[in-house]
C-alpha positions as CSV (number, residue, x, y, z in Angstrom):
1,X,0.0,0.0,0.0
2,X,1.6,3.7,-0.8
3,X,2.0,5.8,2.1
4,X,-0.3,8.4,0.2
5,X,-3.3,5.8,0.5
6,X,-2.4,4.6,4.1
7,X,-2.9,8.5,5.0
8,X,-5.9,8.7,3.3
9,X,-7.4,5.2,4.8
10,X,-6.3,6.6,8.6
11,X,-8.5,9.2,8.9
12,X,-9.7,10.2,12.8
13,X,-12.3,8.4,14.8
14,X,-12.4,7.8,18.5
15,X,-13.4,6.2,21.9
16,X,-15.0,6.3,25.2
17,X,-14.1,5.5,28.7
18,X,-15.2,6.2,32.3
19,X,-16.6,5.6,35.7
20,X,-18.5,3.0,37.0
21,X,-21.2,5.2,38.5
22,X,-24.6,3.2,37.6
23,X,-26.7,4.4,34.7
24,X,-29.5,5.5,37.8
25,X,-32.7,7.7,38.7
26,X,-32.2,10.3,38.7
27,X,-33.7,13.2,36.5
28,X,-32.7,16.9,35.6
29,X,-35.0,19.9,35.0
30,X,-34.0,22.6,32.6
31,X,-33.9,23.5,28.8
32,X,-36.6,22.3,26.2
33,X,-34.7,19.9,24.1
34,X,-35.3,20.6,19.8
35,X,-38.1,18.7,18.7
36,X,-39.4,17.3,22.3
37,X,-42.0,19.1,24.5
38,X,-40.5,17.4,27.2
39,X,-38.4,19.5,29.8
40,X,-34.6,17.8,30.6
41,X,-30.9,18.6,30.7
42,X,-29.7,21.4,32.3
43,X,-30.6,24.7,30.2
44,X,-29.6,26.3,27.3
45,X,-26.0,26.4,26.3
46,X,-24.2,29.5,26.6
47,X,-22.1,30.6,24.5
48,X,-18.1,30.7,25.0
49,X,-16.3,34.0,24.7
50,X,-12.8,32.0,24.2
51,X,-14.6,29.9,21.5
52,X,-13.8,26.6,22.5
53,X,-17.1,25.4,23.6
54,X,-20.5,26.3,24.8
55,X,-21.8,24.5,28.2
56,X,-25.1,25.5,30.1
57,X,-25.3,27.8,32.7
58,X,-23.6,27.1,36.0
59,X,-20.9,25.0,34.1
60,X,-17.3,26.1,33.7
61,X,-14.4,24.1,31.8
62,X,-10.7,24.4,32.3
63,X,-8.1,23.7,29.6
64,X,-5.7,21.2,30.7
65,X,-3.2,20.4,27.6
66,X,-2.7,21.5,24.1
67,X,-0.8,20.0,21.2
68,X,2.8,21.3,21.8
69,X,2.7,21.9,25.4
70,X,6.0,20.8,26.8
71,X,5.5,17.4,28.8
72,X,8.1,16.0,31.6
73,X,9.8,13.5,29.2
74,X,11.6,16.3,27.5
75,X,8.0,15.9,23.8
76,X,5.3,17.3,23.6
77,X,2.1,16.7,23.4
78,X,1.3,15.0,20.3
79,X,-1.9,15.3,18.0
80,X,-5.4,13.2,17.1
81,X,-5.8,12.6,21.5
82,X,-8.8,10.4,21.2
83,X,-10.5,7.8,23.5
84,X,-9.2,8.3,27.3
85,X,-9.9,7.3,31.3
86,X,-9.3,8.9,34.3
87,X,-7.9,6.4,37.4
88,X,-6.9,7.4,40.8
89,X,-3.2,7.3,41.8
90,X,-2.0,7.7,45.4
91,X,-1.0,10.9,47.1
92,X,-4.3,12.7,46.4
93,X,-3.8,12.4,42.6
94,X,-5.4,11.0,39.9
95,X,-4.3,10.1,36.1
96,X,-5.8,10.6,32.6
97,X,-4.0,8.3,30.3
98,X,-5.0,9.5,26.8
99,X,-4.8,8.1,23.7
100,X,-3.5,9.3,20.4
101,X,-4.0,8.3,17.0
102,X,-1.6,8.3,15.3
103,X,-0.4,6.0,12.2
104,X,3.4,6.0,10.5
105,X,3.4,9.8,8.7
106,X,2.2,11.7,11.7
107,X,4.5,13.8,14.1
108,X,5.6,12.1,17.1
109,X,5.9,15.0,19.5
110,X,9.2,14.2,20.2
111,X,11.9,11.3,19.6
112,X,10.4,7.9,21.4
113,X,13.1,6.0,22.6
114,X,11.3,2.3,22.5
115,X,7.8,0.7,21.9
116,X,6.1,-2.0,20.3
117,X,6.8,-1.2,16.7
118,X,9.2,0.8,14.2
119,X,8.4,2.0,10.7
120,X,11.4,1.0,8.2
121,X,13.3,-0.7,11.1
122,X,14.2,3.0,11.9
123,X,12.3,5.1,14.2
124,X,9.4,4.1,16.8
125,X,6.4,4.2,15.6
126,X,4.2,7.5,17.1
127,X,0.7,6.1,18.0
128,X,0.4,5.4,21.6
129,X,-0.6,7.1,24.7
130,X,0.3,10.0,26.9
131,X,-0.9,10.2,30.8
132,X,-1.3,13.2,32.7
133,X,-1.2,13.5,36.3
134,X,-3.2,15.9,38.2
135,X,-3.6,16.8,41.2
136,X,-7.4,15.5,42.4
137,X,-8.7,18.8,44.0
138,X,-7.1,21.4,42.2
139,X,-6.5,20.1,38.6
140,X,-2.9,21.2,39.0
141,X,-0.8,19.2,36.5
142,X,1.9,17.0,38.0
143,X,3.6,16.1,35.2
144,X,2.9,14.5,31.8
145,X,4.7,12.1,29.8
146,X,4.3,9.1,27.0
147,X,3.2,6.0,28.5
148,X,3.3,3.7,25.5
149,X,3.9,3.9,21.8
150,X,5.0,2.0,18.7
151,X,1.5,1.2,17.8
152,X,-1.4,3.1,15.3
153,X,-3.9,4.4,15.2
154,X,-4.8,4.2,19.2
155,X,-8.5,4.6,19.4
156,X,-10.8,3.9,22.5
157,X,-9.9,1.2,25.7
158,X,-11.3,1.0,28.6
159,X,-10.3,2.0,32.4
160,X,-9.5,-1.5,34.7
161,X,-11.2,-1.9,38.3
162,X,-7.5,-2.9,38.5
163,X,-6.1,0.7,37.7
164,X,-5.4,0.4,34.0
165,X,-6.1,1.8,30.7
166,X,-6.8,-0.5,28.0
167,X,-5.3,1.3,24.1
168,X,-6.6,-0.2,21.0
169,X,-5.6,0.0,17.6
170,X,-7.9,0.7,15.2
171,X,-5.8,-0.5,12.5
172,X,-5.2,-4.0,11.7
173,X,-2.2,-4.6,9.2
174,X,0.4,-6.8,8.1
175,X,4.1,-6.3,8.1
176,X,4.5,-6.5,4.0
177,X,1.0,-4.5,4.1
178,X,2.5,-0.8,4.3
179,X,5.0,0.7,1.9
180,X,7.3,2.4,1.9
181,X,7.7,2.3,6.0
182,X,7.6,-1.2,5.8
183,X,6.2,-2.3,9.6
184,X,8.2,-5.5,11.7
185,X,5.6,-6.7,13.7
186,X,1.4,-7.1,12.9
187,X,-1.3,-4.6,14.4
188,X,-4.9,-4.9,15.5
189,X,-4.4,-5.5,19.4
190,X,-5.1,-4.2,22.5
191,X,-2.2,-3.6,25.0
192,X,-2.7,-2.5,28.6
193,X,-1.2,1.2,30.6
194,X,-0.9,1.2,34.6
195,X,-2.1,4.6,35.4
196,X,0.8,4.7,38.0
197,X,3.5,3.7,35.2
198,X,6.1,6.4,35.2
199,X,7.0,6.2,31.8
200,X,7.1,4.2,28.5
201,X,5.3,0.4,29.5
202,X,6.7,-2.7,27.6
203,X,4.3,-2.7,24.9
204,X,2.9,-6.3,25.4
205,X,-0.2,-7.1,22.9
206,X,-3.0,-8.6,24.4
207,X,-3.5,-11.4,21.4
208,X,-5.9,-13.5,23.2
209,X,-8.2,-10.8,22.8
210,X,-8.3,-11.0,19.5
211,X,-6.8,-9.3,16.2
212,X,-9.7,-6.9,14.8
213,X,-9.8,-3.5,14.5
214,X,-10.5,-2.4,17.8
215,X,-12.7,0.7,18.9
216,X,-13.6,0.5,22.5
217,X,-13.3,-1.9,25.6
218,X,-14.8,-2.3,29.3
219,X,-14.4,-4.6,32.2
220,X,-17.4,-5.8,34.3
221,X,-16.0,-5.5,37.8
222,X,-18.1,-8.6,39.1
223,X,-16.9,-10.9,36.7
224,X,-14.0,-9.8,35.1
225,X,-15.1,-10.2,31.5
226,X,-14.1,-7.7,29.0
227,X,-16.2,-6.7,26.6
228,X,-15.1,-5.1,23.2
229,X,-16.4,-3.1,20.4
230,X,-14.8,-3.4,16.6
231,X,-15.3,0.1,14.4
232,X,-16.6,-1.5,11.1
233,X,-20.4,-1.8,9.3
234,X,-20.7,-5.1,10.0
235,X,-19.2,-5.5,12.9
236,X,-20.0,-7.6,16.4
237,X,-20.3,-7.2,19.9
238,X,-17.3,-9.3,22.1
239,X,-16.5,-10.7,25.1
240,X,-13.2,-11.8,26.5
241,X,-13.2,-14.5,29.7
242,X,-9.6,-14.3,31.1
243,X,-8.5,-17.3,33.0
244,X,-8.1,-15.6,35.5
245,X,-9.8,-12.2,36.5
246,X,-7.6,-9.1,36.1
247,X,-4.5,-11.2,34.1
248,X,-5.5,-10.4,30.9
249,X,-2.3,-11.5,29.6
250,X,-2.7,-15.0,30.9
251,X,-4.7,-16.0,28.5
252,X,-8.5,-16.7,28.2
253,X,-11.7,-17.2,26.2
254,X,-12.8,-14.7,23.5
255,X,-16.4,-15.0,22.3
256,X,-18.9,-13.2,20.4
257,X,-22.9,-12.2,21.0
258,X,-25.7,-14.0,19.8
259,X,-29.2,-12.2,20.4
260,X,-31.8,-14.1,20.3
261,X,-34.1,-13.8,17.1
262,X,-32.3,-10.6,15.8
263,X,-29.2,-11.6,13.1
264,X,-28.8,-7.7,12.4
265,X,-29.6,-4.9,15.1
266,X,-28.8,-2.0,12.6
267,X,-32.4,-1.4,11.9
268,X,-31.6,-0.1,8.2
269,X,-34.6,-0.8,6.7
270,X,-36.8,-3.3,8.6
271,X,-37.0,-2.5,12.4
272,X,-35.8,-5.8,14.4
273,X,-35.3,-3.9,17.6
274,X,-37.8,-1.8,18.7
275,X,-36.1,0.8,21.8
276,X,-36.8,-0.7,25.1
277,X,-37.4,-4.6,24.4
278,X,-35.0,-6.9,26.4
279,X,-33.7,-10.2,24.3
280,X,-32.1,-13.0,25.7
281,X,-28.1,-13.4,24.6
282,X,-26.0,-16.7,24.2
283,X,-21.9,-16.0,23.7
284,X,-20.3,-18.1,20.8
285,X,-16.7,-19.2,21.4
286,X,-14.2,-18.0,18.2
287,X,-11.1,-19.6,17.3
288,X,-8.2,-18.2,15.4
289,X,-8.7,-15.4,17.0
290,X,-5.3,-13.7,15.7
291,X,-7.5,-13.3,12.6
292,X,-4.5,-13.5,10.0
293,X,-7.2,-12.7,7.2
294,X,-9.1,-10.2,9.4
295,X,-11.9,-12.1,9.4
296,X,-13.1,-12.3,13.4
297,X,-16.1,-10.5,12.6
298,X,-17.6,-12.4,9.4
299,X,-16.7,-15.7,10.9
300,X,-18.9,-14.4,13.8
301,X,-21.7,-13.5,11.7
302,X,-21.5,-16.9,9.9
303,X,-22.2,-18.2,13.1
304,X,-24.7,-16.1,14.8
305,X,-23.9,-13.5,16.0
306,X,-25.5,-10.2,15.6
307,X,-24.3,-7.7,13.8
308,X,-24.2,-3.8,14.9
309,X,-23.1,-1.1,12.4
310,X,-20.0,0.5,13.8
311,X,-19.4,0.0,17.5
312,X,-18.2,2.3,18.8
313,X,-18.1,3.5,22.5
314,X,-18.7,1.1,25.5
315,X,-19.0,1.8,29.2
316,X,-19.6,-0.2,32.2
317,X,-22.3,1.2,34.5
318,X,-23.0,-0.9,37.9
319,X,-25.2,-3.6,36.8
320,X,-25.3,-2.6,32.5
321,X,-23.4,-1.8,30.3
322,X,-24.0,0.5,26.9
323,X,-23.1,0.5,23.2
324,X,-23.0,2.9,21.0
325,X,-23.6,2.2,17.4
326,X,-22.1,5.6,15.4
327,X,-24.1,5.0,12.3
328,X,-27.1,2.7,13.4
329,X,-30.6,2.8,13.3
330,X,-33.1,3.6,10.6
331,X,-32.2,7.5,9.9
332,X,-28.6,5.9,10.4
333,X,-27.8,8.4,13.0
334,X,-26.5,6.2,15.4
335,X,-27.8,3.6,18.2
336,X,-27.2,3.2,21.8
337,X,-27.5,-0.5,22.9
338,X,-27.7,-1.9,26.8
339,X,-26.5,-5.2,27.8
340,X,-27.3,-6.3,31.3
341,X,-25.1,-9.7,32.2
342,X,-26.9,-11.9,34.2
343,X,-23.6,-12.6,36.1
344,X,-24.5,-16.5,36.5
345,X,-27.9,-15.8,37.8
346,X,-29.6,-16.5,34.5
347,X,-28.9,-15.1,31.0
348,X,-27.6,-11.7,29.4
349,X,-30.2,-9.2,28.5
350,X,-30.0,-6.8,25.5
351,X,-32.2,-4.0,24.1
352,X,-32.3,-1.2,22.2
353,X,-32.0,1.7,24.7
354,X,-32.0,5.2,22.2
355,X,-31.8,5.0,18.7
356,X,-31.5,8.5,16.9
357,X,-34.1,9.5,15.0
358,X,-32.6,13.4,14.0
359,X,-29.0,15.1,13.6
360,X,-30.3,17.5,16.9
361,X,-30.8,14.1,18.7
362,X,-27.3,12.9,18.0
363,X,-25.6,13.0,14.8
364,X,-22.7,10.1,15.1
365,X,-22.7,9.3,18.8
366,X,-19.1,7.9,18.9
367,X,-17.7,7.4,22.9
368,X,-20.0,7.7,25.9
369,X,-20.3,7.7,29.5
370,X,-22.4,7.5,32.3
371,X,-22.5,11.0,34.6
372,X,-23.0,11.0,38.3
373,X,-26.8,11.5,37.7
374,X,-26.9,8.9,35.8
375,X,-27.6,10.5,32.1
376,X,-25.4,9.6,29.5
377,X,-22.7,11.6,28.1
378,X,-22.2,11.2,23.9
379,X,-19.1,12.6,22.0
380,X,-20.2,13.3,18.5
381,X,-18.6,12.8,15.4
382,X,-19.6,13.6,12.5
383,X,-19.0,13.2,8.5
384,X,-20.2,16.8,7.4
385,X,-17.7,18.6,5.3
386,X,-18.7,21.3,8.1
387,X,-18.6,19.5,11.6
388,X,-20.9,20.9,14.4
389,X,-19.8,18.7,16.9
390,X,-21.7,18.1,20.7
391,X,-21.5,16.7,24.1
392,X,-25.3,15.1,23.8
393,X,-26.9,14.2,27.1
394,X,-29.6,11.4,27.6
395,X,-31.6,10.7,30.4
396,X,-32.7,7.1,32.1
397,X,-35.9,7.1,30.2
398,X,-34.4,8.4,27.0
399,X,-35.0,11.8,26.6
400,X,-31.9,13.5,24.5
401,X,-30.6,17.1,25.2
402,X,-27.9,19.4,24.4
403,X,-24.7,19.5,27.2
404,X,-21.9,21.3,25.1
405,X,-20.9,22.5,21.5
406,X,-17.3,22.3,19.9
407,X,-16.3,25.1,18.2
408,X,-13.5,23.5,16.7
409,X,-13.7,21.4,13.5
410,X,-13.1,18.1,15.2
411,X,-14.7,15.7,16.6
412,X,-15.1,15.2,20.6
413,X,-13.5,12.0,22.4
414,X,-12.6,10.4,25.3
415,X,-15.2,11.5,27.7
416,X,-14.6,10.4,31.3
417,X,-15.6,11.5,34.7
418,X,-13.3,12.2,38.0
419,X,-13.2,9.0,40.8
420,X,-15.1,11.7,42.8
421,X,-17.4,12.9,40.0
422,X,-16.8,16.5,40.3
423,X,-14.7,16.5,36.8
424,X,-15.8,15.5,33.2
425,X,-12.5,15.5,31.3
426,X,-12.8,15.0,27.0
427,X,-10.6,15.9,24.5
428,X,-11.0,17.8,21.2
429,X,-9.7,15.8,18.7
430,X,-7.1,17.7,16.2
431,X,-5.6,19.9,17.5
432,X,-5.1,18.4,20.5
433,X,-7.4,19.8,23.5
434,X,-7.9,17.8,27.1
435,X,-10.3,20.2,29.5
436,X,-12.0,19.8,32.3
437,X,-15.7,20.8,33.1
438,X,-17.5,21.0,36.5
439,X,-21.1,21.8,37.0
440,X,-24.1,21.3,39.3
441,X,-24.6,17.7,37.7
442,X,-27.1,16.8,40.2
443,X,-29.0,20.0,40.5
């Protein structure tokens, strides 16, 4: 493949990650959402005087990192940050470790001295992440600093109740597969980050959990499974059983989901889902599952399982978990999907929880997470040759309303709340922006 047409097949997309604050009760007064009658949210946006982006009233944000900012290591902050999670560390701190995504031709912020991969057998290769360490009351930055690289095109993950960061490539590729920076070593894996790593990890891929191209990942805390969303039309929803909880690299079980009576959740042109009704799940066991032929996802199919137009986003609430499908549904707008595990107490439930019906609803919900009041927080991003990018809220029962709007031509990623839920950190895309916004969430 020419570098020209690598370039042009790496274009941005992005991730999710956050707390595991259940998706609960409670319900916000405030703005009258476009095209509802219905009163939710928290107001009208107001509008920025930097520019950056418009919140409601009562809601302030704080910029925390730019592209170019000096960091510890002697870089700086590279570009594309994109799917990230916020752990605590000791000391009164806590750490975002943010992902960039990056393929060969990008800058690198920097030299890197190691990581997983090198382009040409010369220099490491730029995707990767960064963390930045703050301190948990006053935002005060610590320090910053790369945490992994060598890999591309570093998506979503997930956080660990272990304190970790999954990062996964959204690129799966071939050594001979890339010209002329010919690569050494295949892609398509997920690798994991301690938030309290100091530096550069060993870049160990996670291949038990599969070769795909990777968008998003979560961790039930009860059981241990991890659960993993693949960016393509016709992709699938997975699940990874470790052999034992919280050793990912150990080894384990990858599977895929099977939903009863529905082959095809996408909704395109005959409505198998309607929003709200629960179907039973069954998990199929894959094999091969280094997918040398990238092929995971149609062997799934083959067998069963159901098939979800772009997954996207995932996030573990306390007893669900929700998936967001960017270009699902009937308007093709995008989907939000819950799966409750039944956790050996009798089977997996999924549904249909929101499914867009307007751009003003969402318009390419990509990452999401749950807030402290239990509404969910979508990043959009869209495919408009003129982006209008928002933070969309939905309440418990459904109800979608405005939270923020970009003002940069990029898409929002990596939403993620504080441990202490004061905080909702998300990046803007290209450039690189990480802030910080606090509100009355539970007004």
């Amino acid at each position: 493949m020419e570098r020209l047409s690598m370039t042009a097949q790496l274009h941005r997309r992005q991730f999710l990650s956050a707390t595991a604050t259940a998706f609960g009760a409670l319900t916000l007064s405030g703005c009258m959402t476009r095209g509802t009658t219905q009163a939710v949210g928290y107001g009208p946006l107001v509008p920025d005087p930097a520019g950056l982006i418009d919140l409601p009233q009562g809601f302030t944000y704080r910029l925390l990192s730019s592209l170019d900012d000096a960091m510890s290591d002697g870089g700086t902050v590279p570009d594309k940050a994109d799917g990230m999670g916020c752990l605590p560390l000791p000391n009164g701190e806590i750490a975002l470790v943010r992902n960039h995504e990056l393929v060969p031709t990008d800058g690198s912020g920097g030299t890197i001295p190691s990581g997983y991969d090198k382009a040409a057998g010369q220099f490491v290769l730029p995707g990767g992440t960064t963390t930045l360490v703050l301190d948990a009351k006053t935002l005060e930055k610590k320090r910053e600093y790369r945490s992994l690289a060598g890999t591309i095109r570093n998506c979503a993950g997930g956080i660990t109740p272990w304190g970790s960061w999954l990062t996964c490539e959204e690129f799966v590729s071939k050594p001979d597969q890339i010209a002329p920076d010919k690569l050494g070593r295949d892609h398509g894996w997920v690798f994991e980050v301690p938030a309290d790593a100091e530096g550069l990890v060993d870049a160990v891929p996670l291949k038990a959990i599969g070769r795909f191209n990777h968008e998003a990942a979560c961790v039930d805390p009860v059981t241990g499974y991890v659960y993993l969303t693949e960016d393509r039309p016709d992709s699938v929803l997975y699940r990874y059983i470790p052999k034992v909880a919280g050793k990912l690299a150990e080894g384990g079980k990858l599977q895929a989901m099977v939903v009863d009576g529905i082959a095809d959740t996408r909704n395109f042109d005959t409505p198998l889902m309607p929003v709200g009704r629960d179907f039973a799940v069954r998990w199929i066991d894959l094999d091969d599952v280094e997918a040398p032929e990238d092929d995971l996802r149609t062997r799934a199919a083959r067998m069963g399982a159901a098939v979800i137009a772009r997954g996207e986003g995932i996030h573990m609430g306390e007893n669900e978990l929700y998936v967001c499908s960017t270009s699902g549904g009937f308007a093709k707008f995008g989907q939000v999907f819950r799966l409750t595990p039944g956790r050996g107490k009798g089977a997996d439930r999924f549904s249909l929880f929101f499914e867009s019906e307007s751009q003003h609803q969402f318009n390419y919900g990509d990452n999401l997470t749950v807030g402290p009041n239990g509404h969910l927080i979508v990043c959009e991003d869209q495919y408009t040759p003129v982006v209008d990018n928002h933070l969309r809220g939905i309440t418990p029962d459904g109800q979608p309303y405005d939270f923020g709007r970009l003002h940069l031509q990029t898409e929002l990623a990596g939403g993620c709340f504080s441990p202490d839920g004061k905080w909702f950190f998300v990046n803007a895309y290209s450039p690189t922006r990480t802030i910080a916004i606090t509100g009355p969430w539970a007004a």
